[in-house]
C-alpha positions as a printed NumPy array, in Angstrom:
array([[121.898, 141.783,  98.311],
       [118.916, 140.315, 100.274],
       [116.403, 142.19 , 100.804],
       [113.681, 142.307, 103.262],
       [110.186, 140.481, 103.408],
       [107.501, 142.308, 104.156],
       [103.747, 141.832, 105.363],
       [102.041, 143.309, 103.257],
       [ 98.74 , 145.716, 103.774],
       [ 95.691, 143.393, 104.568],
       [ 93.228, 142.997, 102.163],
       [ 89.985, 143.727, 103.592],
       [ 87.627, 142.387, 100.758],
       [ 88.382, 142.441,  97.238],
       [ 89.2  , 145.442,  95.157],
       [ 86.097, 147.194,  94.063],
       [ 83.505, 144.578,  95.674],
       [ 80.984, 147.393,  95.91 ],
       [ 81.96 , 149.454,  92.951],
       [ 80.563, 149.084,  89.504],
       [ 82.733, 146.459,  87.256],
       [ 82.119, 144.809,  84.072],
       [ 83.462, 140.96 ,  84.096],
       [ 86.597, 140.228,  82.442],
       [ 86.206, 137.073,  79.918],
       [ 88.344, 134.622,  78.585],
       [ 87.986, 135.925,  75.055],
       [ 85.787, 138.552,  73.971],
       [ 85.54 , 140.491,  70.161],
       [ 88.905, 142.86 ,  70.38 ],
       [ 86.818, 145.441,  68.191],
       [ 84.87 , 146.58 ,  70.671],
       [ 87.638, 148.085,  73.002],
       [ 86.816, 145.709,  76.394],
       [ 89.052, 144.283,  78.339],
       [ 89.64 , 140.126,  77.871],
       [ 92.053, 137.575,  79.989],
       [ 93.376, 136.89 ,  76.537],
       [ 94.318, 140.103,  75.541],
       [ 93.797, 142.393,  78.44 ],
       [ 93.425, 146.049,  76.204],
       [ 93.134, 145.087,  72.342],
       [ 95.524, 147.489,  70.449],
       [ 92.101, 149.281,  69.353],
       [ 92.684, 150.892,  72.937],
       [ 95.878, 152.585,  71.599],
       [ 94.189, 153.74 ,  68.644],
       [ 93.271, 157.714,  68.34 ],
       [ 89.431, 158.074,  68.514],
       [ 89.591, 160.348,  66.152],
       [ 90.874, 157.19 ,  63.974],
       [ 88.161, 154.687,  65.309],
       [ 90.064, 153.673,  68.279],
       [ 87.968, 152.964,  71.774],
       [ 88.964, 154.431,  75.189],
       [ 89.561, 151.371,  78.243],
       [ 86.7  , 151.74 ,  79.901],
       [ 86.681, 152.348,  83.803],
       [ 84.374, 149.204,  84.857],
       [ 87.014, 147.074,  82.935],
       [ 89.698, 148.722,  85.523],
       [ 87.847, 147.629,  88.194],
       [ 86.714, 144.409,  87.067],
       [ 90.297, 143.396,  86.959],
       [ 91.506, 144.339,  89.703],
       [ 88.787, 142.776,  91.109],
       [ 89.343, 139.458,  89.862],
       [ 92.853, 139.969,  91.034],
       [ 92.228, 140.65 ,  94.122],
       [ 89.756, 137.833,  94.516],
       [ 92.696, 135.191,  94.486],
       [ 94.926, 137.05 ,  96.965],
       [ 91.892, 137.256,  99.225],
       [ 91.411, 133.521,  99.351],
       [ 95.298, 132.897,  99.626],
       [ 95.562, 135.853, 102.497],
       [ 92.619, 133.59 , 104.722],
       [ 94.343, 130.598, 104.409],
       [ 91.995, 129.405, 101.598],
       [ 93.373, 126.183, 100.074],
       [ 92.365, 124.703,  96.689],
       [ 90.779, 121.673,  96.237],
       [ 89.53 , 120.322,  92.532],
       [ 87.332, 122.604,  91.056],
       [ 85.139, 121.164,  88.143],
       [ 85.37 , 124.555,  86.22 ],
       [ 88.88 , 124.864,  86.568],
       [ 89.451, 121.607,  85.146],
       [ 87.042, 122.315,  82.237],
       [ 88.597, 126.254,  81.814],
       [ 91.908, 124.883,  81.456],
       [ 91.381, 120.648,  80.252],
       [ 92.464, 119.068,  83.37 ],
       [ 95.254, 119.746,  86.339],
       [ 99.103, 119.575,  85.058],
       [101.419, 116.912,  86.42 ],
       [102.669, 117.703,  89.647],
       [ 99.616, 120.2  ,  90.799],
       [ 98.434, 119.554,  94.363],
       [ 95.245, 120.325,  95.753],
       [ 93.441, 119.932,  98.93 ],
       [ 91.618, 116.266,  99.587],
       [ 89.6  , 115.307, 102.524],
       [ 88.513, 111.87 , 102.47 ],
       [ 85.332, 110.746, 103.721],
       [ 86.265, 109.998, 107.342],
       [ 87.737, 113.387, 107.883],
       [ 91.4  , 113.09 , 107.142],
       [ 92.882, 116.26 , 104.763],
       [ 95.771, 115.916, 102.726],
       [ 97.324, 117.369,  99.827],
       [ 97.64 , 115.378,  96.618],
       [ 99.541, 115.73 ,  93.911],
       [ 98.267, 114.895,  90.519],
       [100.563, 112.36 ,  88.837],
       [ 99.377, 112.666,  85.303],
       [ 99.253, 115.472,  82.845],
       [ 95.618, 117.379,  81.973],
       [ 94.277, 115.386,  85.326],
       [ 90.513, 116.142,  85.273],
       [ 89.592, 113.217,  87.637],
       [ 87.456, 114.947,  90.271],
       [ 88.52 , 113.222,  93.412],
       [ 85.694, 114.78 ,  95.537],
       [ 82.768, 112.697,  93.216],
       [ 84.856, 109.839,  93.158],
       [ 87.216, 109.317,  95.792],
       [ 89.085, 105.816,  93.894],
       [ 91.054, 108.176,  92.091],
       [ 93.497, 108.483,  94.908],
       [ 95.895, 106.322,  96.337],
       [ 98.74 , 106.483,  98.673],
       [102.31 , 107.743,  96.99 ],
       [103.606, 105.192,  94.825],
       [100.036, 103.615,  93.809],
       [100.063, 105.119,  90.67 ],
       [ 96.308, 106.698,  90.63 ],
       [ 95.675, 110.066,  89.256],
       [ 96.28 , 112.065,  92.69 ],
       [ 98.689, 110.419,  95.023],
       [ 98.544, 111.375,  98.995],
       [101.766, 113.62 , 100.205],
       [102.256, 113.166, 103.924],
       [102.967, 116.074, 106.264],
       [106.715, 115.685, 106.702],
       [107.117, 117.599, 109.782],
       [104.328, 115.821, 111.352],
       [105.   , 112.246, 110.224],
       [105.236, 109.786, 113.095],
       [103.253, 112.147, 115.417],
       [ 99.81 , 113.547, 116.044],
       [ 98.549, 112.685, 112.235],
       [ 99.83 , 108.966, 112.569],
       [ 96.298, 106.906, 112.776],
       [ 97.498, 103.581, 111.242],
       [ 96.466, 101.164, 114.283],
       [ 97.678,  98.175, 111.88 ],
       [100.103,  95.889, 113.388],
       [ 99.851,  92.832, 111.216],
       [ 98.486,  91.465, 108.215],
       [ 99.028,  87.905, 107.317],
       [100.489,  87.533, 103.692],
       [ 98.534,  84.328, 103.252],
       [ 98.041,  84.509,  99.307],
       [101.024,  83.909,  97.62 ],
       [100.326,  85.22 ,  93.889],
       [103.621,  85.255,  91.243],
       [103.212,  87.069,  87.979],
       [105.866,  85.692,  84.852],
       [105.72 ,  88.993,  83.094],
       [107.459,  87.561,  79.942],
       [104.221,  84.928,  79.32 ],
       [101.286,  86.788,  81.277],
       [100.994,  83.644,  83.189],
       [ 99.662,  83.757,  87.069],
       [100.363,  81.436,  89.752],
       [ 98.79 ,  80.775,  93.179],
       [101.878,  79.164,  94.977],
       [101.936,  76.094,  97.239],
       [101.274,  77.029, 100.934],
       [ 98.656,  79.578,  99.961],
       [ 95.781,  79.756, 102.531],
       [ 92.127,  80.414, 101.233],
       [ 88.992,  80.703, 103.041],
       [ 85.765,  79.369, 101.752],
       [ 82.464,  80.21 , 102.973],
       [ 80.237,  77.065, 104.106],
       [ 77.811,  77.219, 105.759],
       [ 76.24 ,  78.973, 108.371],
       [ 79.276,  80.759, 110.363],
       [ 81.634,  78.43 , 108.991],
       [ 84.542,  79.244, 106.582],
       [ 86.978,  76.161, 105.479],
       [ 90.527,  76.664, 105.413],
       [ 91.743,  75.946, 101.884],
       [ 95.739,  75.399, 101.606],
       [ 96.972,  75.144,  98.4  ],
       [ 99.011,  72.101,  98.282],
       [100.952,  72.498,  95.12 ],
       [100.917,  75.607,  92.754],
       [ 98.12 ,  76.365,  90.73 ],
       [ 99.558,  77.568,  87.236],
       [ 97.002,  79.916,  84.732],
       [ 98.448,  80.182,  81.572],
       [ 95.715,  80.012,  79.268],
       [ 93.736,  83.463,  78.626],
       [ 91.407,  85.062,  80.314],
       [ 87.947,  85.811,  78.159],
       [ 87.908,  89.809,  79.738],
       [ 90.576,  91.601,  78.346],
       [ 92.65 ,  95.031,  78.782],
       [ 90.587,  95.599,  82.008],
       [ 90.62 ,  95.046,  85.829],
       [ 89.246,  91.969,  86.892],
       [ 88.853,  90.103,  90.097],
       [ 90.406,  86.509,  90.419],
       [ 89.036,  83.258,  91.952],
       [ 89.491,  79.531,  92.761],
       [ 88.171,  76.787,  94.149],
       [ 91.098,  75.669,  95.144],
       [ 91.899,  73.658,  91.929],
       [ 91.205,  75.775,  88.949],
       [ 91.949,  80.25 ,  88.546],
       [ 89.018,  81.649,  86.822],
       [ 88.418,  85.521,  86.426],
       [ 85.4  ,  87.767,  86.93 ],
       [ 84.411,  91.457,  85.642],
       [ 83.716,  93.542,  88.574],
       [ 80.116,  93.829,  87.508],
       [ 79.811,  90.127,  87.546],
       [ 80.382,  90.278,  91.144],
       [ 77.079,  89.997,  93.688],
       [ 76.107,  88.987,  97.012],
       [ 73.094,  88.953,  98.694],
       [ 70.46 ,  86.509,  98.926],
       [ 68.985,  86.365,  95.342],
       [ 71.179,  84.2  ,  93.198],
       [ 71.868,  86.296,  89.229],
       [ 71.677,  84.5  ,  86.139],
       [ 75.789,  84.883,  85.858],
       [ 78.367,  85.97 ,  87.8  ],
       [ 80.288,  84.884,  91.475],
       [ 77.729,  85.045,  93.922],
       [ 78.232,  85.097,  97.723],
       [ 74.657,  84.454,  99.354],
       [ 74.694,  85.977, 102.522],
       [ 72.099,  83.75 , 103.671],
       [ 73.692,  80.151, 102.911],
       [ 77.466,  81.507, 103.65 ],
       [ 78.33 ,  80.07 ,  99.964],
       [ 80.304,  81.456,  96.841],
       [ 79.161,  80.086,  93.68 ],
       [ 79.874,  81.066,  89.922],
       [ 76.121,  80.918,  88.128],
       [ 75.746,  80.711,  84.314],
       [ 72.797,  80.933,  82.289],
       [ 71.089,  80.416,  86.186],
       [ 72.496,  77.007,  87.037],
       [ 76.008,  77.052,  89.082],
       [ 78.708,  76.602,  86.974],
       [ 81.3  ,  76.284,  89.267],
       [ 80.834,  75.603,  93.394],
       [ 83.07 ,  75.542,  96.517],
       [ 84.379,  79.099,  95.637],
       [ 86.894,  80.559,  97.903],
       [ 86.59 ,  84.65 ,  98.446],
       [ 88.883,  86.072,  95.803],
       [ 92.049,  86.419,  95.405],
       [ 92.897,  89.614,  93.856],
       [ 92.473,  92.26 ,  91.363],
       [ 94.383,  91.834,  88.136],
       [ 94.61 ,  93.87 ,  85.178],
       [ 94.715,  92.067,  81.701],
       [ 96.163,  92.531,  78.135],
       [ 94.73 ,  92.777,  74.78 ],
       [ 95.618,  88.702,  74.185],
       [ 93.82 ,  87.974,  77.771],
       [ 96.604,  87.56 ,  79.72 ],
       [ 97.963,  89.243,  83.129],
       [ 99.521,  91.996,  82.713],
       [ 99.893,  93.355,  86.038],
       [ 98.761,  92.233,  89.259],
       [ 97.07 ,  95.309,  91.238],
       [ 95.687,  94.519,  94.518],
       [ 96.096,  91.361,  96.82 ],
       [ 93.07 ,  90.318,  98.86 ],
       [ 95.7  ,  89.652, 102.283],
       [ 93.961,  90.595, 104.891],
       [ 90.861,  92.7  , 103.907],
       [ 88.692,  91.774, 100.446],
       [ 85.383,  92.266,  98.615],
       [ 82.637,  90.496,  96.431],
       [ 79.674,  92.703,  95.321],
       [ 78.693,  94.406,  98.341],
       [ 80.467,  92.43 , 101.026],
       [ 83.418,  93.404, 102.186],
       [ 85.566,  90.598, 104.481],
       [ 88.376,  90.619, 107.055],
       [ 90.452,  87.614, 107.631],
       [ 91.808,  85.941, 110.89 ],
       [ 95.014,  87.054, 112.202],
       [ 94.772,  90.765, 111.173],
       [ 96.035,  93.015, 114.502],
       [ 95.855,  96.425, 115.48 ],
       [ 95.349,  98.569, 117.783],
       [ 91.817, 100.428, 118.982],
       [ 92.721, 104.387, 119.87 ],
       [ 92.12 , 105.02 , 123.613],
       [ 93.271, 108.138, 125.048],
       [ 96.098, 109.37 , 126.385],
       [ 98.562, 108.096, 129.268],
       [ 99.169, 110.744, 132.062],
       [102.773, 111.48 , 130.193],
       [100.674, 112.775, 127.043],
       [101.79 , 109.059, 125.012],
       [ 99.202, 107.327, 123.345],
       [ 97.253, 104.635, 124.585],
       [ 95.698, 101.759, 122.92 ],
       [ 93.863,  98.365, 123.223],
       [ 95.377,  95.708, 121.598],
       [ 93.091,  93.374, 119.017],
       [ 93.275,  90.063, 117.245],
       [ 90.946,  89.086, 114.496],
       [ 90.189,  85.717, 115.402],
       [ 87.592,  84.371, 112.515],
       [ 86.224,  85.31 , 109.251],
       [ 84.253,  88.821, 109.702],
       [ 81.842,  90.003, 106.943],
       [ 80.072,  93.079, 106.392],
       [ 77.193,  93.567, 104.142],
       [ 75.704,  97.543, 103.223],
       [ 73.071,  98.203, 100.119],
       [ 73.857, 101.801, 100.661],
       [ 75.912, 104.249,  98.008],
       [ 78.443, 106.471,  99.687],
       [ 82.186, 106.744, 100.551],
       [ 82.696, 105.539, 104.153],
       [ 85.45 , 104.488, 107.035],
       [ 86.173, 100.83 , 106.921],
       [ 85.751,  99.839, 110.806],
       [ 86.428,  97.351, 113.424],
       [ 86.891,  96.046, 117.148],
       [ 88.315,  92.469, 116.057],
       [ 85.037,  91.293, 116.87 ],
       [ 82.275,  93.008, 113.601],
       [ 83.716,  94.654, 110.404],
       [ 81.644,  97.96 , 109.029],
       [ 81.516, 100.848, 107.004],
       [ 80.335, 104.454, 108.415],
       [ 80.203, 107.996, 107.508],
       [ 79.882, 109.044, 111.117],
       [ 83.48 , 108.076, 112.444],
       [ 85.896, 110.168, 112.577],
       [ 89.381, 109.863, 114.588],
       [ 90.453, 113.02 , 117.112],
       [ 94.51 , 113.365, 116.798],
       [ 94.759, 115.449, 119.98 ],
       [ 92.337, 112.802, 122.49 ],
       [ 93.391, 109.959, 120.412],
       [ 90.196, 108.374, 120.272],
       [ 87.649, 107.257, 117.555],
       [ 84.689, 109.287, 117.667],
       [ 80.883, 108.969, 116.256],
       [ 80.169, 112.374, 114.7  ],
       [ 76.246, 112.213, 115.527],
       [ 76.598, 111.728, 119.318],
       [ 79.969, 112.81 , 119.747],
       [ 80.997, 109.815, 121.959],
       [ 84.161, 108.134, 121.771],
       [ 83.735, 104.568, 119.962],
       [ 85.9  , 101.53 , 121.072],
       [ 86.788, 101.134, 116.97 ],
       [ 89.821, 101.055, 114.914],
       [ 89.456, 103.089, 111.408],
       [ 91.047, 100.572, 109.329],
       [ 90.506, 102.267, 105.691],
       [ 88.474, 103.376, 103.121],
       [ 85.946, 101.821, 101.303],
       [ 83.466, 103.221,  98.227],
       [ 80.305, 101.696,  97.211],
       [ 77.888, 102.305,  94.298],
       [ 74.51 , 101.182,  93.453],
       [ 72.884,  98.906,  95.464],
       [ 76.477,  98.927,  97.799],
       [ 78.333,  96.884,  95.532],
       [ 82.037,  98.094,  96.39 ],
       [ 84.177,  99.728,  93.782],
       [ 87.424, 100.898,  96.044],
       [ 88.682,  99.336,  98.895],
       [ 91.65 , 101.04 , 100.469],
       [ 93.171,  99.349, 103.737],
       [ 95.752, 100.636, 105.959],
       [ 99.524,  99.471, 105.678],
       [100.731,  97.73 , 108.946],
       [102.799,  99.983, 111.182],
       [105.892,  99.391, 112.762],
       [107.242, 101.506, 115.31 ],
       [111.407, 101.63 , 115.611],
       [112.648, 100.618, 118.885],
       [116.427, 100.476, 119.544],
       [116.413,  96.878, 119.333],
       [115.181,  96.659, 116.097],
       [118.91 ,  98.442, 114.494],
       [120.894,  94.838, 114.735],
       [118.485,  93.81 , 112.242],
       [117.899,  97.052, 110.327],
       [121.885,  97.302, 110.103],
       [122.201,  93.044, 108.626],
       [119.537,  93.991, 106.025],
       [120.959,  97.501, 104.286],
       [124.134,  96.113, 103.92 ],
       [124.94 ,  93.35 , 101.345],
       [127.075,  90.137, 101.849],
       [129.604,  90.68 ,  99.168],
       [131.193,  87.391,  99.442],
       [127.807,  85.933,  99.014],
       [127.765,  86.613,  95.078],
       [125.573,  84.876,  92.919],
       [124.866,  85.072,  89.244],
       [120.582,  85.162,  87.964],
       [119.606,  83.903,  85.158],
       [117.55 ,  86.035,  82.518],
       [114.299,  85.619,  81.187],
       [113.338,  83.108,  84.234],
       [111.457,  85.045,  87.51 ],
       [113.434,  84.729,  90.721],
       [111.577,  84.569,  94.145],
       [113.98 ,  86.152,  96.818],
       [114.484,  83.568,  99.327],
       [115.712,  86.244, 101.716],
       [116.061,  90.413, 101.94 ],
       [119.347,  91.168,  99.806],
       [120.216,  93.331,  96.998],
       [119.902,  92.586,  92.949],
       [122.882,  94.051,  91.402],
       [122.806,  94.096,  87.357],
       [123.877,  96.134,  84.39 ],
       [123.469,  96.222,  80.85 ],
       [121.668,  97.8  ,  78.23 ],
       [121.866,  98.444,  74.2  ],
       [123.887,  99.501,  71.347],
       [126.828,  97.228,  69.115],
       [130.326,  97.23 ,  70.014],
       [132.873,  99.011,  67.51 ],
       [130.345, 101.737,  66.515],
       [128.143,  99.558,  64.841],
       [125.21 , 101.679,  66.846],
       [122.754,  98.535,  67.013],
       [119.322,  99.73 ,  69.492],
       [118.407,  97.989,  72.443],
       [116.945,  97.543,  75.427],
       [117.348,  95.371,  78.926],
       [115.274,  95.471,  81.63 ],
       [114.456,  94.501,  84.935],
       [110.649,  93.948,  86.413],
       [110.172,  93.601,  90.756],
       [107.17 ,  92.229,  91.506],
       [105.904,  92.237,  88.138],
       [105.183,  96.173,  88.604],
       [108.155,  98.249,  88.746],
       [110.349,  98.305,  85.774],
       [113.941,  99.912,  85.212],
       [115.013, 100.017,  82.013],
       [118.659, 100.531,  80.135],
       [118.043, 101.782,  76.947],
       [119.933, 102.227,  73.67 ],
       [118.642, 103.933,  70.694],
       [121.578, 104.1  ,  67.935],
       [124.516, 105.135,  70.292],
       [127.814, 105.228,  68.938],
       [129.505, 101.9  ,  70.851],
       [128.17 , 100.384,  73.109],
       [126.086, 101.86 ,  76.099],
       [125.867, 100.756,  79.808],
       [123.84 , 101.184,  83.049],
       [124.413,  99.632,  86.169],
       [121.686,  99.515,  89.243],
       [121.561,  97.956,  92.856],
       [118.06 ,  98.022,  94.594],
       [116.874,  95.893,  97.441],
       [114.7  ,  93.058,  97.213],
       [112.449,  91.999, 100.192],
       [112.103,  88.759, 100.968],
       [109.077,  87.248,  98.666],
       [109.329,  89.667,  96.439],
       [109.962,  88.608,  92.624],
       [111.936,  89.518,  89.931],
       [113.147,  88.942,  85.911],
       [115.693,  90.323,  83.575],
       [114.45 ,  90.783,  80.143],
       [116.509,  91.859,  76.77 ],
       [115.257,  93.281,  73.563],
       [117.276,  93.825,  70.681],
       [119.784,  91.815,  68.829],
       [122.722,  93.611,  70.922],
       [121.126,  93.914,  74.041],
       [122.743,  92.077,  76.994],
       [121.772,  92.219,  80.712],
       [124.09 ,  90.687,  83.87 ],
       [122.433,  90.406,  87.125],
       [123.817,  89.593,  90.433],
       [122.466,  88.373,  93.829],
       [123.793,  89.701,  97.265],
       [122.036,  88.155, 100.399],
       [121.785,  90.614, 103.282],
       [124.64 ,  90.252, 105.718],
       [123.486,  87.35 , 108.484],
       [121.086,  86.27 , 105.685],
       [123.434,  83.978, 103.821]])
């Protein structure tokens, strides 16, 4: 039978705040009769005195109740956790799963989650460690469900160009920059070329920094890496390392003080290598938005929208904006900031903040509204060189036109059915579906392990495992590719087998 919730009595303060209390430890020496989190009474309380045994003592009483009570005080006032360095330490890091409260340094608060197990990142020294859900950091974002689409949407992204085209072949480690790439190289005074990649550029030698994130770079004919602390700008060329002088508008790889390489392009990505110096996975794309050192850049084409009010129905209004050239941004100091911009300047600042209800940008000093877009996060160290750059996804907003096209890509053209080879990685020409099954094991018993597996976009794996089964063992999947997107079939195992199919989206064929 259900019973009835009720309020219960409010709490005041804290059992005991004012009365006299002793502190209740983690551990403490049972022989002495007090009180410990570890073993609350020690049997010596149950022991006659008469025999040696000690009374519980009165202050311990109150001291527990009192840290009791301390917890239900800060739940009852709506306190909300965030990561607390001595909680991590008291207990060796979060659990998978926990979530806290996070407010990021433009004013936005969200609840994470941790994704790992014993999580002791402390995301309010070092705000990198979070990521939207699905980025694999330590604490992933959760969005408020109920208010998704409403007055916490502040995503003024409309487009960002997809001008690098970067493919990962996961069985080899080798990258490629694809034909029909567009770069931008800084030359000159105001001026930035327009590099187009005529035919692909294939790496598939090693890199010299291994098992660690790097940044990648061309100039236009050859893909080079960097470490992240080989990466400068300023006006003061270093003795090694890609350099963007600020001053001369030029990217150039120094070594031992002369330049090694010239004509640089602004990178192309973050990468993260293997022990043998090859990519492993490929972890940010510089579309868009990018960094070197301490500059951060914004490339042509990017569109959003600048937050401006309200319309007399209570809808939002907005001014529409267009990136038109190459927009840099240059900051020596250390500090986690909003990543802002009118189409016309690109900035940082810890003074921005963006007001859901007036649906306006807002400096926090003067408490004006700002004619500025909050386009993401950025975090810079010593000296401002940039360690995490985190830029808004472009938003779409669904309009009943939009369903013809939404309805041709979820379902699959079955009579459009065509085999994929393994071990070779597929480009999808178009949106459609990747059917396949497979996995390990021998037939007649034989119990043979194995594995198949399929890799999208060289980052997201599913796997069909067999680990001596009795026959043989199957598993079948059907996700959807986007268009662009990659994909290989691997097997491992001398009875592993893997089938893939290929299903264009209906109108697609």
């Amino acid at each position: 039978m259900a019973q009835t919730l009720n309020n219960p009595d409010v709490l005041t303060q804290p059992i005991a705040t004012n009365g006299d209390k002793n502190s209740v430890p983690s551990t403490n020496d049972p022989s002495q009769g007090f009180m410990s989190q570890s073993l609350g009474f020690p049997p010596i309380c149950s022991t006659r005195i008469a025999d040696g045994g000690k009374a519980p003592k009165r202050a311990d009483f109150n001291g527990a109740f009192n840290l009791i009570s301390q917890h239900h005080y800060f739940l009852q006032n709506g306190g909300t956790e965030t990561f607390r360095q001595a909680v991590s330490d008291a207990i060796g890091g979060y659990p998978i799963n926990a979530r806290l409260w996070f407010t990021d340094a433009i004013g936005n608060s969200r609840y994470v989650r941790s994704t790992i197990q014993n999580n002791t990142n402390n995301f309010n020294n070092d705000a990198s460690v979070v990521g939207a859900a699905g980025s694999g950091k330590p604490w992933e974002i959760e969005a408020f469900v109920d208010d998704l689409n409403t007055k916490y949407v502040t995503n003024c992204i409309t487009q960002i160009p997809q001008d690098i085209k970067l493919e990962l072949d996961t069985s080899t480690g080798y990258v490629t920059l694809k034909a029909g790439s567009k770069l931008y190289r800084p030359n000159g005074a105001d001026n930035f070329d327009v590099v187009t990649i005529e035919s692909d550029i294939v790496r598939n030698t090693a890199f010299a920094i291994t098992s660690t994130q790097t940044i990648l770079f061309t100039n236009g004919t050859t893909i080079y890496q960097s470490a992240q602390s080989a990466n400068s700008s300023g006006t003061t060329p270093p003795t090694n390392g890609n350099f963007y002088n600020t001053s001369t508008n030029t990217i150039k790889l120094y070594s031992g003080g002369a330049v090694a390489i010239d004509n640089v392009c602004f990178p192309l990505a973050i990468i993260t290598t293997n022990a043998s110096g090859f990519t492993a996975s490929i972890d940010q794309v510089f579309n868009g938005f990018g960094y070197l050192g301490s500059t951060v850049f914004a490339l042509p084409n990017v569109k959003g929208l600048i937050p401006n009010g309200r319309n007399a129905d209570g809808t939002l209004k907005s001014t529409e904006f267009t990136i038109q050239k190459v927009l840099t941004g240059t900051d020596t100091n250390t500090n986690t900031y909003a990543l802002i911009t009118n189409g016309n300047y690109l900035g940082n600042s810890s003074i921005r903040r963006y007001d859901a209800e007036k649906n306006y940008v807002f400096n926090t000093q003067t408490n004006n509204q700002v004619s500025e877009c909050i386009i993401g996060t950025i975090s810079r160290t010593t000296g401002g060189v940039i360690s995490y750059l985190d830029t808004k996804t472009v938003f779409h907003a669904l309009d009943w036109n939009d369903i013809p096209t939404i309805d041709s890509f979820v379902f699959p053209d079955y009579s459009a059915q065509s085999s994929r080879a393994n071990n070779v990685t597929h480009t999808a020409g178009k949106n459609g579906w990747l059917y396949f099954y497979g996995g390990g094991g021998g037939a007649g018993g034989s119990g043979l392990a194995g594995q198949a597996q399929v890799t999208l976009n060289g980052t997201y794996s599913f796997n069909m495992i067999s680990q001596n089964l009795e026959g043989r063992v199957y598993h079948s999947h059907m996700i959807p590719v986007q268009k662009g997107m990659t994909y290989i079939g691997t097997t491992s195992g001398s009875n592993a087998i893997l089938t893939m199919y290929w299903y264009p989206c209906k109108g697609e064929a």
